[in-house]
C-alpha positions as CSV (number, residue, x, y, z in Angstrom):
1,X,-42.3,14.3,27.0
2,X,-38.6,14.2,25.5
3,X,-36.6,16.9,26.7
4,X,-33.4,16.1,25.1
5,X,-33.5,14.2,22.3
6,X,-35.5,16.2,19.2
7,X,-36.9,15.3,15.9
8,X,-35.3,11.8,16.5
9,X,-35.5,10.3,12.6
10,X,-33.9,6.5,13.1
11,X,-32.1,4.3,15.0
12,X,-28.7,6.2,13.6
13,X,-29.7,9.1,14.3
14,X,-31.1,8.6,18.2
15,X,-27.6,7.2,18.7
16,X,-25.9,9.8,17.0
17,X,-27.7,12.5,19.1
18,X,-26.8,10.4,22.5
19,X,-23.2,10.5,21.4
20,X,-23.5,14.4,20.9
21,X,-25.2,15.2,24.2
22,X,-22.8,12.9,26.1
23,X,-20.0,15.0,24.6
24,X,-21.6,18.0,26.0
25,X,-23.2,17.0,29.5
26,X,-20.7,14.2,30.2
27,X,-19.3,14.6,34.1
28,X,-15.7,14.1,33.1
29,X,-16.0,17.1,30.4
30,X,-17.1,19.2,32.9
31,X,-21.2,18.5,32.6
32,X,-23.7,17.7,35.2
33,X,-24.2,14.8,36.2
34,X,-27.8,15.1,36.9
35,X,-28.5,16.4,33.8
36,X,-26.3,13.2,31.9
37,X,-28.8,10.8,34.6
38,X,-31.9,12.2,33.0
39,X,-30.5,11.5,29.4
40,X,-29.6,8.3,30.1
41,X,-33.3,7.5,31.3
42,X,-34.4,9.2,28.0
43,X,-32.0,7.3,26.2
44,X,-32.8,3.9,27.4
45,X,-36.8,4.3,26.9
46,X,-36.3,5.8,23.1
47,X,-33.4,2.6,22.4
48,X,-35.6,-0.4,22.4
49,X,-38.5,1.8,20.5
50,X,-35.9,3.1,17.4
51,X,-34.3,-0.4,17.4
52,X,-37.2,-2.5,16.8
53,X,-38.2,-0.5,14.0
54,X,-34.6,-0.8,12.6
55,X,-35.3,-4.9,13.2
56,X,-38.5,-4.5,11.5
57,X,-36.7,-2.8,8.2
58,X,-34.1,-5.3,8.2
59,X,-36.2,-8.1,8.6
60,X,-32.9,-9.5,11.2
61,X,-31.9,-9.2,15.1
62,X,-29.8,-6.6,16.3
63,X,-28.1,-7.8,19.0
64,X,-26.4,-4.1,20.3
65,X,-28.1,-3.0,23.6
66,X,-28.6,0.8,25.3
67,X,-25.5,-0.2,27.9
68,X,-23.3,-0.9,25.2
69,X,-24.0,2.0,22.6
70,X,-23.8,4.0,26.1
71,X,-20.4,2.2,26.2
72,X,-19.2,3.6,22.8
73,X,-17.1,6.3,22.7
74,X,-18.1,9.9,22.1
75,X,-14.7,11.6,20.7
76,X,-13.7,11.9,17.2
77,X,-10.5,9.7,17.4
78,X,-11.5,7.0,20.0
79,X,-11.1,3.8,19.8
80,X,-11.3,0.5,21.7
81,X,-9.3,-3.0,21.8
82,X,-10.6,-6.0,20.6
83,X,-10.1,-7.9,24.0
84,X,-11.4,-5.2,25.8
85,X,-13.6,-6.4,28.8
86,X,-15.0,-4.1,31.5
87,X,-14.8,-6.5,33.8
88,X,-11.0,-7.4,33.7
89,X,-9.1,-5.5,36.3
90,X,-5.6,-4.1,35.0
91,X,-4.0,-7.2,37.6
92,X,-5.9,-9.6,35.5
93,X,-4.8,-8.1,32.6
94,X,-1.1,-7.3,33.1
95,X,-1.3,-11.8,34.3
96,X,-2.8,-12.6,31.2
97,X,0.4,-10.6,29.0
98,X,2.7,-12.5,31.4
99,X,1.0,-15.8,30.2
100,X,0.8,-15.0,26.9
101,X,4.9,-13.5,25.9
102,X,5.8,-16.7,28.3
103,X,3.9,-19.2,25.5
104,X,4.3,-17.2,22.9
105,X,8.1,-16.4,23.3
106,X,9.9,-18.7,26.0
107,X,13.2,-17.5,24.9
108,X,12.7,-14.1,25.8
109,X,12.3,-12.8,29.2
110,X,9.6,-10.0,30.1
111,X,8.8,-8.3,33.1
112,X,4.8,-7.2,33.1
113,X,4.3,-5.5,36.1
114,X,0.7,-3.4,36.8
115,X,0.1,-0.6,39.5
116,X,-2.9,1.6,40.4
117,X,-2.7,5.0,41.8
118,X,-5.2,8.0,41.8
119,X,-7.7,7.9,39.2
120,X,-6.4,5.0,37.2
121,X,-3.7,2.6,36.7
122,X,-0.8,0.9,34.4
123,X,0.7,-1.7,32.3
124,X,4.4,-1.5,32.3
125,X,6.2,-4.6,30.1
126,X,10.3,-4.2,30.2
127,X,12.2,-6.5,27.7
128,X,14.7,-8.1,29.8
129,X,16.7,-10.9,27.7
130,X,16.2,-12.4,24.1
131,X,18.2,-15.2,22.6
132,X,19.8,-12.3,20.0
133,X,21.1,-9.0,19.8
134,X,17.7,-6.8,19.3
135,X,19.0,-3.7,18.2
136,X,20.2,-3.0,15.1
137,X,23.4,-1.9,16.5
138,X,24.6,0.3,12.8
139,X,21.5,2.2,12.7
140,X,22.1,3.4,16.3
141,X,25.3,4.1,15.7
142,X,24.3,6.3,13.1
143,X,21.2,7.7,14.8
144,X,23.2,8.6,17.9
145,X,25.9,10.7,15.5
146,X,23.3,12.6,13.9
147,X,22.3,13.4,17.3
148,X,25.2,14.9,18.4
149,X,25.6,16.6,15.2
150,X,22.4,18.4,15.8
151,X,23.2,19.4,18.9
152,X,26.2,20.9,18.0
153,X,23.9,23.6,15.7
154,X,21.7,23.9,18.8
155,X,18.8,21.5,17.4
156,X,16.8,19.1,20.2
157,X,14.4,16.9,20.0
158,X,15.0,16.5,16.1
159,X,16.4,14.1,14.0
160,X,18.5,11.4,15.9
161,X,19.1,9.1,18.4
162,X,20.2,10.3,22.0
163,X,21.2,7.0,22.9
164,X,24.8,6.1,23.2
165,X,24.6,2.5,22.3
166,X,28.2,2.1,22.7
167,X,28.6,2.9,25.9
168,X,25.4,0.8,27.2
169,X,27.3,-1.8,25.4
170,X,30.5,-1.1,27.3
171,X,28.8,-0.9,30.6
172,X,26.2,-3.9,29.9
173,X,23.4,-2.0,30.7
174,X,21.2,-1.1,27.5
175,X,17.6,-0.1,28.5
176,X,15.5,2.4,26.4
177,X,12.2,3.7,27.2
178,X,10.2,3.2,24.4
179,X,6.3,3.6,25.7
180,X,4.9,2.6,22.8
181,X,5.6,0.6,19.4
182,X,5.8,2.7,16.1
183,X,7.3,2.2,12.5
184,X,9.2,5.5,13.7
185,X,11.3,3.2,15.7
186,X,11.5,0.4,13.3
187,X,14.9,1.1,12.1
188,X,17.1,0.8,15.4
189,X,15.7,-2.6,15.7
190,X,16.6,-5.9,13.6
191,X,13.4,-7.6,11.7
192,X,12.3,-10.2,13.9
193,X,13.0,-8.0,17.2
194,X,10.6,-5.4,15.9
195,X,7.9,-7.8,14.8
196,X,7.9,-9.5,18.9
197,X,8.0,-6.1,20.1
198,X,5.0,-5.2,18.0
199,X,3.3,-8.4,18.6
200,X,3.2,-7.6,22.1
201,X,2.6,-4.2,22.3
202,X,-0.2,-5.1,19.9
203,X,-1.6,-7.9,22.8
204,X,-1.4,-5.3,25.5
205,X,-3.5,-2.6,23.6
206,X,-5.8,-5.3,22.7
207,X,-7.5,-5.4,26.2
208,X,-7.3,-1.2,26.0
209,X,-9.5,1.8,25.3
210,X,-8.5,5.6,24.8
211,X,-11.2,7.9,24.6
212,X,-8.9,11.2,25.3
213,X,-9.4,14.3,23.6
214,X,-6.2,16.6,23.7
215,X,-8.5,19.5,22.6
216,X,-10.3,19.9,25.5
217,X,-7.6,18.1,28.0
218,X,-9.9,15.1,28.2
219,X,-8.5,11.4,29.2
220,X,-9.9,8.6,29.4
221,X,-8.1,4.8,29.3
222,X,-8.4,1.3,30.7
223,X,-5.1,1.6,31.6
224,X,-1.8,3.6,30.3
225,X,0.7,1.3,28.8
226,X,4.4,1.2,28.2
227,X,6.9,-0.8,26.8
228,X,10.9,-0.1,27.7
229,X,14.1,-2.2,26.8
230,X,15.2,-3.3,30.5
231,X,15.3,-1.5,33.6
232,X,15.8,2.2,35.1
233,X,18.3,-0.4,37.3
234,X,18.7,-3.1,35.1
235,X,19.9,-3.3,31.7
236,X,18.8,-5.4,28.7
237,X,20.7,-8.8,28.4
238,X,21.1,-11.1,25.0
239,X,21.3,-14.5,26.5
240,X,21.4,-17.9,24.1
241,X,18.5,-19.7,23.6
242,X,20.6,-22.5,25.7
243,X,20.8,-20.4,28.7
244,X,16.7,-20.1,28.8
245,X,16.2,-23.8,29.4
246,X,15.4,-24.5,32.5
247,X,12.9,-27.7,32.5
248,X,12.1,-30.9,30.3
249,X,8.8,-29.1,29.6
250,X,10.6,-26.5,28.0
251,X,12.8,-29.1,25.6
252,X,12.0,-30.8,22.5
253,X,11.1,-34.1,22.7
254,X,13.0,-36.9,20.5
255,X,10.9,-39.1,18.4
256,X,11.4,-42.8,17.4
257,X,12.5,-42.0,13.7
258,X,15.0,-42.1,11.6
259,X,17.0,-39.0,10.7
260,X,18.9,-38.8,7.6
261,X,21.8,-36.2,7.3
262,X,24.2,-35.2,4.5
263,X,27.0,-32.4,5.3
264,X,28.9,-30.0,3.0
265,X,31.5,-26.9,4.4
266,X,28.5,-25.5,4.8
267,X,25.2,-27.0,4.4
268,X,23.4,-29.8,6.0
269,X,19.9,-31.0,4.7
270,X,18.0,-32.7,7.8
271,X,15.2,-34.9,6.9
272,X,12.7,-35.1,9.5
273,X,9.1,-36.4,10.2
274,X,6.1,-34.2,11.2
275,X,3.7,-35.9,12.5
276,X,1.7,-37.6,9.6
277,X,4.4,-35.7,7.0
278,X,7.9,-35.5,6.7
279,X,9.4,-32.2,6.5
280,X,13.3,-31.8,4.7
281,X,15.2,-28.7,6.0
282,X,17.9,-27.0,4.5
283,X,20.1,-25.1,7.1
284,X,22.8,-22.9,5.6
285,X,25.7,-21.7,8.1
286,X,26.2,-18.1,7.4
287,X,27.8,-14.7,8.4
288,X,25.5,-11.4,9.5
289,X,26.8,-8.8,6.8
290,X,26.3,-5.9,9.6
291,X,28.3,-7.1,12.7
292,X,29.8,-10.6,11.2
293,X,27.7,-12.4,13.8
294,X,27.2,-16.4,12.9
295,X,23.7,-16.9,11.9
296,X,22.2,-20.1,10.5
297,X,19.1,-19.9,7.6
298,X,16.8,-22.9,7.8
299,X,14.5,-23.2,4.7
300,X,11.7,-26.1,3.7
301,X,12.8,-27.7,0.6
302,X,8.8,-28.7,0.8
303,X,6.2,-26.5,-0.5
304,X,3.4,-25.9,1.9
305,X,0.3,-24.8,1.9
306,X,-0.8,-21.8,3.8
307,X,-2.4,-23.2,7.2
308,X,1.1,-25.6,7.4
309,X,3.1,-22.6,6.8
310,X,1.9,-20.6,9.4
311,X,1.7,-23.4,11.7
312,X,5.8,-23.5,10.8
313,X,6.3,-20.1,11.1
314,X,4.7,-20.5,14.8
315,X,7.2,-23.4,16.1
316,X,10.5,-21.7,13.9
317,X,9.2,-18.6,16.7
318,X,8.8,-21.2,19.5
319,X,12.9,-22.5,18.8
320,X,14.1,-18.7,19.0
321,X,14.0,-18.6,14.9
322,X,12.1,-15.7,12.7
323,X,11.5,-15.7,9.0
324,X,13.3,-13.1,7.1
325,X,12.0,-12.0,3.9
326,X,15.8,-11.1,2.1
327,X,16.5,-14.8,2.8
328,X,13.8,-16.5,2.4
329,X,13.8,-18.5,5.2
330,X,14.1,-18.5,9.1
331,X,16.5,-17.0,11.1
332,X,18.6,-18.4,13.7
333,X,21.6,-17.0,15.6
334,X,22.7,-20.5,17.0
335,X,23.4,-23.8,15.1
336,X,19.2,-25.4,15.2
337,X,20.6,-28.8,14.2
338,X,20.0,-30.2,17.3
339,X,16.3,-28.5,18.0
340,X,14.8,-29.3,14.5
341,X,16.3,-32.9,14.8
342,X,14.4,-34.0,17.9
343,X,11.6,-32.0,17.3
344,X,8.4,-32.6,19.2
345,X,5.6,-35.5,17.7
């Protein structure tokens, strides 16, 4: 005889009730935990009953099971990562976000370290070196003024910046804990900074879950996460591409061709093979209108299609490059002649 779930109508609608009782008889939200065994057991004898009849009107196989709609999350606003496994301990984890901002980025340095303590664990990833300056350094300025401006009419925690970028600068220790990645934070950081910074924030939340409920001071994660600029003892560093070369493995690899170059003051157009096609690239020496920092602009005098693009827009990443939208082509803060013109077969 059922004895908590009533008047079940569908397949929906036994699921929908599970989800309610396991609000309200969960453990961890104060239930019992003999009473949230028993539903279970009523739970899994009901599942394989409603579901075949959902088969049966769809005429197709449903592949969800009991254990993984038991796995599904029972608060308004939860959600779960698209990498998230169960299985994968927060060690595994935290190794396979070392692996992947090493591939992905080998001109930055990250720290990923992982720890457990009671009744969970953590992901902490610092940012340690990039090939570029990562802040934008006049919207800090600026943040950090409003700051103290506020301050000065007895506001906190409002408007503004309390971070002194100058005298980080000064000392050569910048470090910021962020904890997370937000558009709220987009504007202290230059365009392709922000976009790594997401990208990998993105990666680590991937293998997460957060089922908390505020309301009722619920919480409930794979793991928490952070993400801070440097160290509590060790600041942020911008170190050239150059410098981050450490092994043939890491350099390009010169190919038996023939490379054709023609120079201006300020332009040189490189002509270079790509495997089965030839790629021309137009590299413009110019000047960063917000600190007067050299940058170089590379841009493809070929129009590709979208698969070669973003295969392109991958290996620009790879040589410490980004694409920027104002220019209309990628980004580099140190002369790439020499990387795009022995460029790997």
């Amino acid at each position: 005889m059922k004895k908590y779930f009533r008047n079940v109508s569908s397949f929906e609608d036994l699921k929908s009730q599970y989800k309610a009782l396991l609000k309200a008889n969960h453990p961890d939200n104060g239930g019992d935990l003999e009473v949230m065994k028993e539903i279970n057991v009523e739970f899994d004898a009901l599942f394989p009953i409603w579901k075949n009849r959902k088969e049966t009107e769809l005429g197709e196989t449903i592949n969800e099971t009991a254990s993984s709609t038991r796995r599904s999350f029972y608060t308004e606003y939860g959600w779960e990562g698209s990498r998230y496994d169960g299985s994968m301990t927060t060690t595994e984890i935290a190794k396979t976000i070392r692996m992947y901002c090493k591939e992905r980025y080998p001109t930055w340095k990250f720290s990923v370290t992982s720890k457990y303590f009671s009744g969970g664990s953590e992901i902490l990833i610092c940012v340690m070196e990039a090939p570029e300056q990562i802040f934008d350094l006049k919207a800090c300025r600026k943040a950090y003024t409003e700051h103290l401006e506020n301050e000065k009419m007895g506001y906190y925690g409002g408007r503004g910046l309390g971070m002194n970028i100058e005298k980080m600068l000064a000392e050569d220790r910048m470090r910021w804990q962020l904890h997370r990645i937000s558009d709220n934070y987009k504007e202290y950081f230059t365009e392709y900074a922000f976009s790594v910074l997401s990208d990998v924030y993105s990666f680590m939340q991937s293998y997460n879950y957060d089922d908390s409920d505020s309301m009722i001071d619920y919480f409930s994660c794979n793991f928490c996460s952070s993400i801070h600029i440097g160290k509590w003892d060790k600041g942020f560093k911008v170190v050239p591409k150059t410098n981050r070369i450490k092994s043939k493995a890491n350099k390009p690899s010169k190919v038996n061709a023939t490379t054709k170059q023609e120079s201006t003051s300020e332009t040189q157009y490189t002509a270079l093979p790509d495997n089965k096609t030839g790629y021309t690239y137009k590299i413009t020496k110019g000047e960063d209108t917000r600190d007067g920092s050299e940058l170089w602009v590379v841009r493809i005098a070929e129009k590709l299609g979208r698969e070669a693009y973003k295969s392109e827009n991958i290996a620009m990443q790879e040589r410490g490059g980004y694409y920027s939208k104002f220019k209309h082509g990628f980004i580099f803060r140190f002369d790439p002649s020499e990387i795009l013109t022995n460029r790997t077969a």
